[in-house]
MARVEX-380243 format. One record per atom (N, C-alpha, C): residue in one letter; y, z, x; atom name. Coordinates in steps of 0.05 Angstrom, whole numbers. Example, Ala and Ser with C-alpha at 12.3 -4.5 7.8 and 13.67 -1.06 7.14 Angstrom:
% residues 2
type,north,up,east,atom
A,-114,156,264,N
A,-90,156,246,CA
A,-66,156,264,C
S,-45,142,257,N
S,-21,143,273,CA
S,1,157,258,C
This chain:
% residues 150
type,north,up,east,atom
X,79,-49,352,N
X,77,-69,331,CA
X,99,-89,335,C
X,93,-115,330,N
X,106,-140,332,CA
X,103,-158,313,C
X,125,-164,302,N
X,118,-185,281,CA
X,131,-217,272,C
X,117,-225,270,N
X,141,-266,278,CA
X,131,-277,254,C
X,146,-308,247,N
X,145,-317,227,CA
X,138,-343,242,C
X,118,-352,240,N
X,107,-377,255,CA
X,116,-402,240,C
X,129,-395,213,N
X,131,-424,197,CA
X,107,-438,182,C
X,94,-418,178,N
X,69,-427,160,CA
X,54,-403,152,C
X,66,-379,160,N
X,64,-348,153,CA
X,74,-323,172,C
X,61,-305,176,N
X,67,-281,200,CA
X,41,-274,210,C
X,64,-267,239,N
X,37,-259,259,CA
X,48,-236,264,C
X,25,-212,268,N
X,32,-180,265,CA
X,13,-172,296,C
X,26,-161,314,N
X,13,-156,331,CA
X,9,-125,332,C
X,-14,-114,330,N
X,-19,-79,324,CA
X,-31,-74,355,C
X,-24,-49,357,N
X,-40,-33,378,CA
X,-64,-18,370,C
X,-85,-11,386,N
X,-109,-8,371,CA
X,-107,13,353,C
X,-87,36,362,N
X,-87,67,338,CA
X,-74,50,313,C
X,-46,27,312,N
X,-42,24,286,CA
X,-56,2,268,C
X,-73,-5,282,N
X,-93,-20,262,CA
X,-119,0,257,C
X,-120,24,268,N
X,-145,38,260,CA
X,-128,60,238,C
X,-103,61,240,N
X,-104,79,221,CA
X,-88,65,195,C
X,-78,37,194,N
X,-76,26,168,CA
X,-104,18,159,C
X,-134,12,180,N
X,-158,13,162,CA
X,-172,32,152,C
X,-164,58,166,N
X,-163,85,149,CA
X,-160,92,126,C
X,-131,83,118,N
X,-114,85,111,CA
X,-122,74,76,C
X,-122,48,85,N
X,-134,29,60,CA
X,-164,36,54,C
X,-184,50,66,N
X,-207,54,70,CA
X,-206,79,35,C
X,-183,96,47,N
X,-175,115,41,CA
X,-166,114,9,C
X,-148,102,8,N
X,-135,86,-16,CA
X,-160,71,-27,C
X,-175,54,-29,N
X,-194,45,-51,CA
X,-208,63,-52,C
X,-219,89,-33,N
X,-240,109,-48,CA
X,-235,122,-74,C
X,-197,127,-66,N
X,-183,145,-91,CA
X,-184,133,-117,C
X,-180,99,-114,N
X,-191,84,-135,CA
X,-213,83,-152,C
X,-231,79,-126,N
X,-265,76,-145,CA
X,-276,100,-145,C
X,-265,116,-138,N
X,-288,139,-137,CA
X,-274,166,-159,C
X,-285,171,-183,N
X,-273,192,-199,CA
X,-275,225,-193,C
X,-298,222,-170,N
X,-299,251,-161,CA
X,-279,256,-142,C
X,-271,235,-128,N
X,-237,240,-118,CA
X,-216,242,-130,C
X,-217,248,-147,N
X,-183,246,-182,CA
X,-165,257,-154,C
X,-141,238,-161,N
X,-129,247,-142,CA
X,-94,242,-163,C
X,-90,266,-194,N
X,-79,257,-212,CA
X,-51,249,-203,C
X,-33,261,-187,N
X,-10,256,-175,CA
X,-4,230,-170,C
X,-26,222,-145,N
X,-22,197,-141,CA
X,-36,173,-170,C
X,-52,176,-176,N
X,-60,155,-204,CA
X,-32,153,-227,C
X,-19,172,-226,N
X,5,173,-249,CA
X,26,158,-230,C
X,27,160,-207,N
X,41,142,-192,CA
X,41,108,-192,C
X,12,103,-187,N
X,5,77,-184,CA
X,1,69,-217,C
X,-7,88,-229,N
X,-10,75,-266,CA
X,7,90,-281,C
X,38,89,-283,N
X,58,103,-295,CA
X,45,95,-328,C
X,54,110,-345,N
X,59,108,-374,CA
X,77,76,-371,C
X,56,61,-392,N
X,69,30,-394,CA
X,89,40,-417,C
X,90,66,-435,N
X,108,71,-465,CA
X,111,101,-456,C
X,143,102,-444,N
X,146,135,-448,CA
X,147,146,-474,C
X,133,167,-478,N
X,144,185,-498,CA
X,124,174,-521,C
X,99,153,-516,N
X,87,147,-529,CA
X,53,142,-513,C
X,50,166,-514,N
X,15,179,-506,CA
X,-4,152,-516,C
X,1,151,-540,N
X,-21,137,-558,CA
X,-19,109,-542,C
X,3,89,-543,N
X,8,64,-538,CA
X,6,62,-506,C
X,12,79,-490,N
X,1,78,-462,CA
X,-25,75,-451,C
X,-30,99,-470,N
X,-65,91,-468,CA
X,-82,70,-476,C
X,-76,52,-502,N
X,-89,33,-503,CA
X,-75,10,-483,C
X,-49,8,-480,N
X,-47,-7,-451,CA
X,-66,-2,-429,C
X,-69,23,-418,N
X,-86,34,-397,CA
X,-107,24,-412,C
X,-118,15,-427,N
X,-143,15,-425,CA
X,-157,-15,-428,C
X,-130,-31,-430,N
X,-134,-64,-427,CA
X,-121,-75,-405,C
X,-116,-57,-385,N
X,-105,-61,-365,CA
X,-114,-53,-348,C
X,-117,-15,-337,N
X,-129,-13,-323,CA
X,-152,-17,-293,C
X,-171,-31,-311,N
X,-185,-41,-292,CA
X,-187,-58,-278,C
X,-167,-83,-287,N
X,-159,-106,-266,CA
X,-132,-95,-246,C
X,-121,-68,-252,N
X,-108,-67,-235,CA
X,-123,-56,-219,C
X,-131,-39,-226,N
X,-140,-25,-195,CA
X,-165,-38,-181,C
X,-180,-66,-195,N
X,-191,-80,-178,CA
X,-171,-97,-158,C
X,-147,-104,-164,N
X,-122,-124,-154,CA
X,-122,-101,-134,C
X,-116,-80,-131,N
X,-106,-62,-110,CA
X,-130,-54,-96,C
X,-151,-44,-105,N
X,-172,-46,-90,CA
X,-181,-66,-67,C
X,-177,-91,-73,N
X,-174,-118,-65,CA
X,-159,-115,-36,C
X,-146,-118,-53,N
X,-117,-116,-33,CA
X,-111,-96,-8,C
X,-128,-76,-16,N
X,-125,-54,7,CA
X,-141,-61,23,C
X,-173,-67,16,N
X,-198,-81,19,CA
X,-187,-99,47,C
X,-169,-116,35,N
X,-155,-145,54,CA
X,-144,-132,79,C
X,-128,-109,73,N
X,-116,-94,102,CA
X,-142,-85,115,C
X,-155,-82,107,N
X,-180,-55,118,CA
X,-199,-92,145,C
X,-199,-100,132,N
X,-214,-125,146,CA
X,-200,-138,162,C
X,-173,-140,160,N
X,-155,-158,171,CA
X,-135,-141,190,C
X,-137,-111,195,N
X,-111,-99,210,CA
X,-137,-103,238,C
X,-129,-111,254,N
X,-143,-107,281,CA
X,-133,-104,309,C
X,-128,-97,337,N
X,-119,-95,353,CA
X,-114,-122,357,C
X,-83,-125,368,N
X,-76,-156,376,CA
X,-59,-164,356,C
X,-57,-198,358,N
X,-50,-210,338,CA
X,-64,-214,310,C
X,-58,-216,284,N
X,-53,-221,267,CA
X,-42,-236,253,C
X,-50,-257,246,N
X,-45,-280,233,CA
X,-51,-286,196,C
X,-28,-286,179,N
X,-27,-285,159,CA
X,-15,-306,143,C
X,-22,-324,133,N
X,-4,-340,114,CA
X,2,-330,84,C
X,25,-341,79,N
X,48,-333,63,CA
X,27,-316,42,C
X,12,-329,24,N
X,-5,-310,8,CA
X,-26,-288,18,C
X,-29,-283,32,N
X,-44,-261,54,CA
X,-19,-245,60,C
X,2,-248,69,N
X,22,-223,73,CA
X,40,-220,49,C
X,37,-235,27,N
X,52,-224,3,CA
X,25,-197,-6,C
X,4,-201,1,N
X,-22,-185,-17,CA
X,-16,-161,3,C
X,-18,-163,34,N
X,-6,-138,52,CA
X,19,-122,39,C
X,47,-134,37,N
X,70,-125,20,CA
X,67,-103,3,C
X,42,-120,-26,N
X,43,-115,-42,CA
X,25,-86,-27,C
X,4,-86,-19,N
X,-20,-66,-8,CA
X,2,-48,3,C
X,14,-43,21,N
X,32,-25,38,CA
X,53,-7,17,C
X,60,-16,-4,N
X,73,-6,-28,CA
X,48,14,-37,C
X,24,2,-36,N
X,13,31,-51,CA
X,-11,47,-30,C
X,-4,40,-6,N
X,-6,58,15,CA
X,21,75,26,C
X,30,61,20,N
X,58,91,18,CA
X,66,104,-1,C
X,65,95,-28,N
X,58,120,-41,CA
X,43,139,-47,C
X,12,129,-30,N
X,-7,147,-25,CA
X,7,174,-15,C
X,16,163,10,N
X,21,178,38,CA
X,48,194,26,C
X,61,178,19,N
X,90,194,0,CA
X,73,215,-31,C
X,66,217,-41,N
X,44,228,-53,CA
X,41,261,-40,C
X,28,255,-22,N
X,17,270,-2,CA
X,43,290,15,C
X,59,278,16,N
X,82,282,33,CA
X,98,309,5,C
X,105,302,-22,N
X,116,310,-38,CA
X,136,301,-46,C
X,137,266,-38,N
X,160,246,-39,CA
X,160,248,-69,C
X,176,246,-96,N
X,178,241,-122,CA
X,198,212,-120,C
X,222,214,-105,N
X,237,194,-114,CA
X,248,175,-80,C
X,267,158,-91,N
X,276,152,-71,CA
X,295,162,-51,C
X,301,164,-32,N
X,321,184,-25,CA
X,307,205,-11,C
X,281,219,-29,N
X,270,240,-21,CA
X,259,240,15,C
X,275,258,26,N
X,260,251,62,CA
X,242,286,62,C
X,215,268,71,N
X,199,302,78,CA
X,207,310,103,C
X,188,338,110,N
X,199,350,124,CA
X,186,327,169,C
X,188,330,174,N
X,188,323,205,CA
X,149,320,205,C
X,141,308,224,N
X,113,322,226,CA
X,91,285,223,C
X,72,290,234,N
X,51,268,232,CA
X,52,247,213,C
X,55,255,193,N
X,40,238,162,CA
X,72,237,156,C
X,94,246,168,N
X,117,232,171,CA
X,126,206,176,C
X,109,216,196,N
X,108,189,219,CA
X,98,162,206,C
X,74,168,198,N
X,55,147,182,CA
X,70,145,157,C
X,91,145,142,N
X,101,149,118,CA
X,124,126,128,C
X,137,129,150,N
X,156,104,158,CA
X,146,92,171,C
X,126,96,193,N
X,114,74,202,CA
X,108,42,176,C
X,96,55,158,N
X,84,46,130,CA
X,108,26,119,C
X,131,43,121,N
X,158,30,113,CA
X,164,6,130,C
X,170,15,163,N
X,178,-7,175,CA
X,160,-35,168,C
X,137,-27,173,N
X,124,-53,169,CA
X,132,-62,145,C
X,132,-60,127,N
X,135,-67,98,CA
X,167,-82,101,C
X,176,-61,108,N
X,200,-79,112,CA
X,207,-108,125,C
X,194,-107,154,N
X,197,-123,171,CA
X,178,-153,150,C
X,159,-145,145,N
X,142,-166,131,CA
X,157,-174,109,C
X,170,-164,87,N
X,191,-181,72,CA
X,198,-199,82,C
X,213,-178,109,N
X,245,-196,119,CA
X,235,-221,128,C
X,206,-223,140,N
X,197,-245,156,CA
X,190,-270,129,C
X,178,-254,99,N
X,167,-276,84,CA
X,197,-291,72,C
X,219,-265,71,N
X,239,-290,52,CA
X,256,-298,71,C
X,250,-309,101,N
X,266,-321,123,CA
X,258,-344,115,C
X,280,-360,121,N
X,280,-394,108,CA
X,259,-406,130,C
């Protein structure tokens, strides 16, 4: 993976495994969304924390005027990686890799989820979906660093 700031957005160059397995990945992530026979509660309390701790009642009617534009926005958004990660270059302007950013945040907490990540700090143990857990990071990172370069 390679990534540059062309001055009118980023160009992400993937090899064919890491663009097949961020469209996995995101493939993966909107099923857990739309689909309720996948409840997947760990991760949903993750991506939809309590908007009112310690207040059941007021969370829920938040969740329930909120809800569904979020997880269409992230659905979306994962949607955007799943069509757009491809072998090669990758070409993104500024609002296309802020929606990746934002997408890669909740493909790693999928994968951190999964891992038994709770907080920051938390490092799992060695192993595959390790791998894919910082892989997930570096990019994320590098793509910031490229959007808030002057």
């Amino acid at each position: 993976m390679k990534l540059a700031n062309d001055g009118e957005g980023v160009r992400i160059r993937f090899e064919a495994a890491e663009a097949g397995l961020l469209t996995v990945l995101a493939h993966q992530f909107a099923d857990v969304i739309r689909d309720p026979e996948l409840d997947d509660a760990p991760l949903l309390a993750r991506l939809f924390p309590d908007a009112y701790r310690g207040d059941a009642g007021a969370s829920d009617e938040f969740r329930r005027y909120t809800r569904d534009e979020l997880e269409d926005r992230k659905t979306a958004a994962a949607e955007r990686i799943a069509q757009t990660a491809t072998e090669g270059w990758v070409a993104l302007d500024h609002e296309e890799a802020e929606t990746w950013a934002r997408s890669l945040t909740d493909l790693r907490v999928m994968v951190g989820t999964r891992l038994g990540i709770r907080e920051d700090g938390d490092e799992p143990d060695a192993g595959p979906l390790t791998d894919v857990y910082h892989f997930l990071g570096e990019l994320q990172w590098v793509l910031v660093e490229l959007l808030e370069a002057p």
